[in-house]
C-alpha positions in Angstrom: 43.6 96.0 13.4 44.0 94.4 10.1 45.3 91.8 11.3 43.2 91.1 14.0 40.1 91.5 11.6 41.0 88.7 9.4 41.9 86.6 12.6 38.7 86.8 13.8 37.2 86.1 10.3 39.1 82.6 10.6 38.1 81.9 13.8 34.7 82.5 13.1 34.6 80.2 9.8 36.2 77.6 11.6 33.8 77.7 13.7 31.2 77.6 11.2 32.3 75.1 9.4 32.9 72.6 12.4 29.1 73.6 13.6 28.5 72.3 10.1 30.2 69.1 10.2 29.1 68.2 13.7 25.0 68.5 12.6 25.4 66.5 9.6 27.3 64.2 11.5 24.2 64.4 14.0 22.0 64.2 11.2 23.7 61.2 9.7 23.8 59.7 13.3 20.4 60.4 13.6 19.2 58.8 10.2 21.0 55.5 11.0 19.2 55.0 14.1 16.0 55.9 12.9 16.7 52.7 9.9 17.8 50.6 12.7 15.0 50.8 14.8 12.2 48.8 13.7 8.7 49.6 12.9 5.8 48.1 14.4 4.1 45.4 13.2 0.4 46.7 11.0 -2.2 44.5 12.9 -3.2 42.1 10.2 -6.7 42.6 8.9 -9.7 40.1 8.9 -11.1 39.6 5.6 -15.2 39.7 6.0 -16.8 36.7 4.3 -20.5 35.1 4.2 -20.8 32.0 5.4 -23.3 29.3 6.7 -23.6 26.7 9.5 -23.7 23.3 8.4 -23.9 20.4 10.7 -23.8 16.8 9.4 -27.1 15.3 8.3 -28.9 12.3 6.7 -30.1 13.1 3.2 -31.9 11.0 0.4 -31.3 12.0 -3.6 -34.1 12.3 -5.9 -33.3 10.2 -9.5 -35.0 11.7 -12.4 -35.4 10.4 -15.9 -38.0 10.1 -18.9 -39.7 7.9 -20.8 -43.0 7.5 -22.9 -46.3 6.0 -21.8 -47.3 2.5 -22.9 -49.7 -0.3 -22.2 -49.0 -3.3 -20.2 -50.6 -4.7 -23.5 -50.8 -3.3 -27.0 -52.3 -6.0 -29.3 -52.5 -5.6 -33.3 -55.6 -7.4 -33.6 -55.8 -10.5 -36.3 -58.7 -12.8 -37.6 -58.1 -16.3 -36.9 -60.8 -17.7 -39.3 -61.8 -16.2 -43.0 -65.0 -14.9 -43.8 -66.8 -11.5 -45.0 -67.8 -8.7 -42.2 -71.2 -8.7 -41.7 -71.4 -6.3 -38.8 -69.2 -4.2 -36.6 -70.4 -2.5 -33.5 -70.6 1.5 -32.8 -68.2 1.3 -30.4 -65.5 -0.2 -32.3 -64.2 3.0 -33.0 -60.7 4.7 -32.6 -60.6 6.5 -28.8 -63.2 4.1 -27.7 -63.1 2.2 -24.2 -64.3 -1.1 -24.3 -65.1 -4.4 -22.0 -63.4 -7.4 -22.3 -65.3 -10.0 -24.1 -67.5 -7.2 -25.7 -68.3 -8.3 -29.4 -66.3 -5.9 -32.2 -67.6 -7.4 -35.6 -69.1 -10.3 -36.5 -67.8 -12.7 -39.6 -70.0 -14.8 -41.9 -68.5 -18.3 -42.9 -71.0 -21.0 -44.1 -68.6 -23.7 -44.4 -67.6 -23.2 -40.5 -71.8 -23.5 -40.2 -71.5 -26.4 -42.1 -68.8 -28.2 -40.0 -69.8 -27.8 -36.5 -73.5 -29.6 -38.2 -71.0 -32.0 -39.9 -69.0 -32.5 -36.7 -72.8 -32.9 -34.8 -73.6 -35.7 -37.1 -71.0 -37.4 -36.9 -70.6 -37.5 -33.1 -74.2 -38.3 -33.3 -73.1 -41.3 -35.4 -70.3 -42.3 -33.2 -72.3 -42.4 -30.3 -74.8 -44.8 -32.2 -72.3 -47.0 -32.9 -71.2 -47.2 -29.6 -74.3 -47.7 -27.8 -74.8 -50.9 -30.4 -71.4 -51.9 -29.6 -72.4 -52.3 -25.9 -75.7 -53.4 -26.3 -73.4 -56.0 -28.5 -71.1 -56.7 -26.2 -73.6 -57.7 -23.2 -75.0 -60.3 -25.6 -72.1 -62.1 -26.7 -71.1 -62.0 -22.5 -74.5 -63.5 -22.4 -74.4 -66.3 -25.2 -70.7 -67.5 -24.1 -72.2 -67.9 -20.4 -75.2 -70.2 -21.9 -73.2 -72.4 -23.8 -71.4 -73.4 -20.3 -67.5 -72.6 -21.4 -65.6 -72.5 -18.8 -62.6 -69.5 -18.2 -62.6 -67.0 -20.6 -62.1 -67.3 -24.7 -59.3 -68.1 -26.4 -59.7 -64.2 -28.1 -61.0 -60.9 -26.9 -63.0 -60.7 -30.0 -65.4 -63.1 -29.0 -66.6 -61.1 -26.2 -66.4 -57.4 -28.6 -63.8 -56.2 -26.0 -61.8 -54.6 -28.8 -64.5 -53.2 -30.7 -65.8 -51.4 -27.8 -62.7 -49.7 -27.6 -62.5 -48.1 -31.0 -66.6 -47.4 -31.0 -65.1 -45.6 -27.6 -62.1 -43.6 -29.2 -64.8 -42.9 -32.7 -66.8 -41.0 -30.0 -64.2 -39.3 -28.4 -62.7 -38.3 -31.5 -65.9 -36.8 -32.8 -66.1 -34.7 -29.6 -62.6 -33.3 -30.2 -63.8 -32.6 -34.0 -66.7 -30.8 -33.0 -65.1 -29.1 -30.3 -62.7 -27.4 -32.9 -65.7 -26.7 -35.6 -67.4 -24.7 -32.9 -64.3 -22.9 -31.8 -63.9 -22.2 -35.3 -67.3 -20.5 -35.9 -67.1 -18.9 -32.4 -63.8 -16.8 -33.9 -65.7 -15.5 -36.4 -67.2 -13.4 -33.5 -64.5 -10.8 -33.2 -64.5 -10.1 -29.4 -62.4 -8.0 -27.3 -59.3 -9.8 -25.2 -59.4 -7.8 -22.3 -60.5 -4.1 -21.4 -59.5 -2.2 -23.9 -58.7 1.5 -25.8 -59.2 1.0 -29.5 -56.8 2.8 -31.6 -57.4 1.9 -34.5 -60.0 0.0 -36.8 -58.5 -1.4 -39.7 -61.5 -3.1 -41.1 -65.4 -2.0 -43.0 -68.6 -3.7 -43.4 -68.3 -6.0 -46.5 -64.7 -6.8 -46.2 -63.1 -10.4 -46.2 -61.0 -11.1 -44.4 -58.7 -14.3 -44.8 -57.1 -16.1 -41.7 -54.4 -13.7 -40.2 -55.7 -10.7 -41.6 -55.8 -6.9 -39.1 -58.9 -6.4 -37.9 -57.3 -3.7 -35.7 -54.8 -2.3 -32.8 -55.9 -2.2 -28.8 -54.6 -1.1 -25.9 -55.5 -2.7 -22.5 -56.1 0.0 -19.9 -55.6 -2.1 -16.4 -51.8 -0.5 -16.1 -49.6 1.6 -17.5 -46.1 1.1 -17.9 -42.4 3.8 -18.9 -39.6 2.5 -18.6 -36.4 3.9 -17.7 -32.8 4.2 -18.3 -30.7 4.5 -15.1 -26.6 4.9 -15.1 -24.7 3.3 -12.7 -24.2 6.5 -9.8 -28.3 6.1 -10.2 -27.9 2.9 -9.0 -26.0 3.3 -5.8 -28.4 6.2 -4.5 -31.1 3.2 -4.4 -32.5 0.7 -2.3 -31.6 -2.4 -3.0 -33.6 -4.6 -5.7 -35.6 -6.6 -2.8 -36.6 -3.2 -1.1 -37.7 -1.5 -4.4 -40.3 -4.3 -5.0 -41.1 -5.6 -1.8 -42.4 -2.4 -0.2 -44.0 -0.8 -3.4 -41.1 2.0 -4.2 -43.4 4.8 -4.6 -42.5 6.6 -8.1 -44.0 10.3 -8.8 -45.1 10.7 -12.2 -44.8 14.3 -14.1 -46.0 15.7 -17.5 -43.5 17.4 -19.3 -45.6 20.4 -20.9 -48.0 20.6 -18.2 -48.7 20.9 -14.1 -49.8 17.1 -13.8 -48.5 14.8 -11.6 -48.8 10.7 -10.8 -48.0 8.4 -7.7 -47.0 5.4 -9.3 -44.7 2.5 -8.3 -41.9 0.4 -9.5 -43.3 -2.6 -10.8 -39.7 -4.4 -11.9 -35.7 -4.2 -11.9 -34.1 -5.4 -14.7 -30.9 -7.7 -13.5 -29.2 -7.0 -16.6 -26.8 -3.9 -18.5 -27.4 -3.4 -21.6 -25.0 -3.9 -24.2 -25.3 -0.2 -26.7 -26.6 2.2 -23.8 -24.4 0.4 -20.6 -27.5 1.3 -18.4 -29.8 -0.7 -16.3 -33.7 -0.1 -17.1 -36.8 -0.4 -14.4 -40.1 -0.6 -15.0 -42.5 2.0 -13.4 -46.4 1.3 -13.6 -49.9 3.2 -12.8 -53.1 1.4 -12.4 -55.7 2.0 -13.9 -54.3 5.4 -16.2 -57.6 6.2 -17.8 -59.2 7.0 -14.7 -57.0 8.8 -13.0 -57.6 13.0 -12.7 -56.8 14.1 -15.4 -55.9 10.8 -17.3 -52.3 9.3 -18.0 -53.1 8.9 -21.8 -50.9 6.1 -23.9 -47.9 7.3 -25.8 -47.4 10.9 -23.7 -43.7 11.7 -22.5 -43.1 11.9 -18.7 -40.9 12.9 -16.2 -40.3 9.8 -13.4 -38.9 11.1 -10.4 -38.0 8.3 -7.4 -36.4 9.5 -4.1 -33.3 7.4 -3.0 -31.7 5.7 0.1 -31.1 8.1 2.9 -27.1 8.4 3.1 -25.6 9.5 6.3 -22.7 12.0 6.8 -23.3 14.4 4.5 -23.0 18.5 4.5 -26.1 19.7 2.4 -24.7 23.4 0.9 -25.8 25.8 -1.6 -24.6 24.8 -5.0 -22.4 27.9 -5.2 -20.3 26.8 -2.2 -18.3 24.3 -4.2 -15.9 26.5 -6.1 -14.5 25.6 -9.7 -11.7 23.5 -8.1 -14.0 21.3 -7.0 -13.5 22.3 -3.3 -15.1 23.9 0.4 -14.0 26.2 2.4 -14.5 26.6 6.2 -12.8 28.7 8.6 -10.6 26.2 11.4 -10.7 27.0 14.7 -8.4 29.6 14.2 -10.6 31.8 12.2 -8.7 31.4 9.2 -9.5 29.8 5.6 -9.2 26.2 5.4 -9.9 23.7 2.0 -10.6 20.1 1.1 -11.3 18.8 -2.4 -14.4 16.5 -2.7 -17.2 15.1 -5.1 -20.4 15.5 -4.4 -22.5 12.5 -4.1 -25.3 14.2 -5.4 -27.0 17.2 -6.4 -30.0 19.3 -7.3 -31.5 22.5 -8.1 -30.8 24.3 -5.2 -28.0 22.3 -3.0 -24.9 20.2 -3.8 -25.0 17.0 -0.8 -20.5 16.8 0.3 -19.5 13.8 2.0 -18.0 15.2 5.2 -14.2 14.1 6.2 -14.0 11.7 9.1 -12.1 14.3 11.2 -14.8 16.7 10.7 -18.0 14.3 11.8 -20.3 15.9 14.4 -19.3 19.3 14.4 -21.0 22.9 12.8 -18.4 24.3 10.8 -18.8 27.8 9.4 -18.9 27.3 5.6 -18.4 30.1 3.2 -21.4 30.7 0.8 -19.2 31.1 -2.3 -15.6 31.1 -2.7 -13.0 32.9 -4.7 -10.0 31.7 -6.8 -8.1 34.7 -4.8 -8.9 32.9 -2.2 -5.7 31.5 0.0 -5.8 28.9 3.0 -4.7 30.3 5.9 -6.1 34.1 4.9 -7.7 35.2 8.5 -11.4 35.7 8.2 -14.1 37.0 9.9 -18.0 35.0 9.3 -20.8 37.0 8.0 -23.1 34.2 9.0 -26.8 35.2 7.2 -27.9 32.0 7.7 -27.9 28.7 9.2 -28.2 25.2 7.3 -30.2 22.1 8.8 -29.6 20.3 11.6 -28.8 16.5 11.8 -32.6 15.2 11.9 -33.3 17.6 8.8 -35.0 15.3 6.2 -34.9 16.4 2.4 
């Protein structure tokens, strides 16, 4: 029995132990073909992303720049005779609109008196002289026909023929002599050249003034004029020169501290760079400034805005779609993130104007509203479109 016991007790861990190696056998068996057998594939996940429908368009850019108000005209006054002020008008006063031809201040100069009545007698004289001469002349015609000589005289003299001539040319220069006294006595009548805005008076009653001397500073008030600086890219979103003068380039005038606003026009195109600033300048103008609502007043800083040539092909986007790499990204047919680099041909406060790629012409493209560096081209997407961009006849 003993025996038989510790038989069985053999048996029975044998058994045990090959139950033991056959499951972790199983086990091991079981592991190996779980590793082996692959998993399946995690469907891969659309990233969500805003974007907007653009379709190619026709766009014009807006050019801004400043400049200062001036005259077409801004004249420092100067006396062009001497002579002491004897009177000067109530309306010859600084802020003060005036007429052309209107009469500023009055100069008194007796010896220009005295030489327009010197210059008077004198022509008077001359044409004595010459109305003797003739009556002269007729008789010496006269006498040479009685004495029966025949053909004319040996000399020109006999018949006065010369001295008529300088009796003539006396007369004529006593005109001219005369005609420069009373010019000279007529500028001691200080009178206005054209409509103007006196700013400044630089003369009193009781002053003399020689020959070249201030009398004071207008402004004519037909036009106003601000020029401008424009770079080169400024340039190319224009008309050409012809088209900016022949059709009256309309040119919108803004204050810079104030509300106010100016159609005006361009008046010229400079055709040359200049040498320190490398720009080209234009000329805008405004008729008639003073009477405008409210007035465009001399020497006030503006804002000139002009609106360019319409350039085809273009994408117009918000300004945030072009990332920091200078690039836009669209979804491709194939929903996923696509890229191209580009430089905007121009820009404003609310939109950045892409040429669009040749392969892309005529088609909406789902744009995204505002990329990511983390972004990476090919990343599937899915559009959150919130809104749609212009079509092709859209106009800025």
């Amino acid at each position: 029995m003993k025996y038989l016991s510790q038989w069985i007790t053999l048996l029975l861990a044998g058994a045990a132990i090959a139950g033991v190696y056959f499951y972790v056998m199983h086990a091991i068996e079981t592991q190996q073909n779980r590793v082996q057998t692959p998993r399946p594939e995690t469907p891969e996940q659309a990233l969500e992303l805003s974007t907007i429908t653009v379709n190619t368009g026709s766009y014009a850019a807006t050019i801004k720049a400043s400049g200062v108000v001036k005259p077409r005209y801004a004249l420092t006054m100067t006396s062009q005779v001497s002579g002491e002020v004897i009177s000067i008008s109530n309306q010859f006063e600084s802020g003060q609109v005036i007429k052309k031809g209107y009469l500023l201040a009055q100069l008194e100069n007796s010896e220009l008196n005295s030489a327009v009545a010197s210059a008077k007698n004198t022509l008077a004289s001359a044409e004595l002289a010459l109305k003797e001469e003739i009556r002269q002349g007729e008789q010496a015609r006269a006498e040479w026909a009685a004495a029966g000589f025949q053909g004319a005289p040996d000399s020109d003299l006999v018949l006065r023929e010369p001295q008529l001539e300088a009796a003539k040319a006396d007369v004529e220069s006593a005109k001219a002599a005369l005609n420069n006294a009373q010019n000279k006595l007529k500028h001691s009548q200080l009178t206005a050249p054209f409509d103007a805005l006196i700013i400044t008076r630089n003369i009193s009653l009781g002053s003399y003034l020689s020959s070249g001397s201030d009398v004071g500073t207008l402004y004519s008030i037909e036009r106003a004029e601000i020029k401008i600086d424009l770079s080169n890219s400024d340039w190319l979103k224009l008309p050409d020169t012809k088209t900016l003068l022949k059709d009256n380039w309309p040119a919108l005038i803004s204050s810079i501290d104030a509300n106010n606003t100016w159609q005006g026009k361009i008046l010229s195109v400079n055709q040359h760079v200049d040498e320190t600033t490398r720009m080209r300048s234009l000329l805008v103008s405004l008729d008639h400034p003073l009477d405008q609502t409210p007035a465009l007043i001399p020497g006030a800083f503006v804002e000139v805005s002009i609106q360019g040539k319409r350039l085809d092909n273009l994408w117009r986007l918000p300004n945030t779609a072009l990332s920091q790499k200078s690039e836009i990204w669209y979804i491709d047919q194939n929903s996923r993130l696509a890229a191209f680099e580009t430089t905007p041909r121009f820009v404003d406060s609310q939109y950045v104007y892409i040429q669009v790629p040749t392969s892309m012409l005529n088609k909406p493209y789902q744009v995204l509203v505002q990329p990511y560096n983390s972004y990476l081209k090919g990343m599937l997407v899915k559009s959150l479109n919130t809104s749609a961009s212009a079509d092709k006849s859209a106009k800025q």
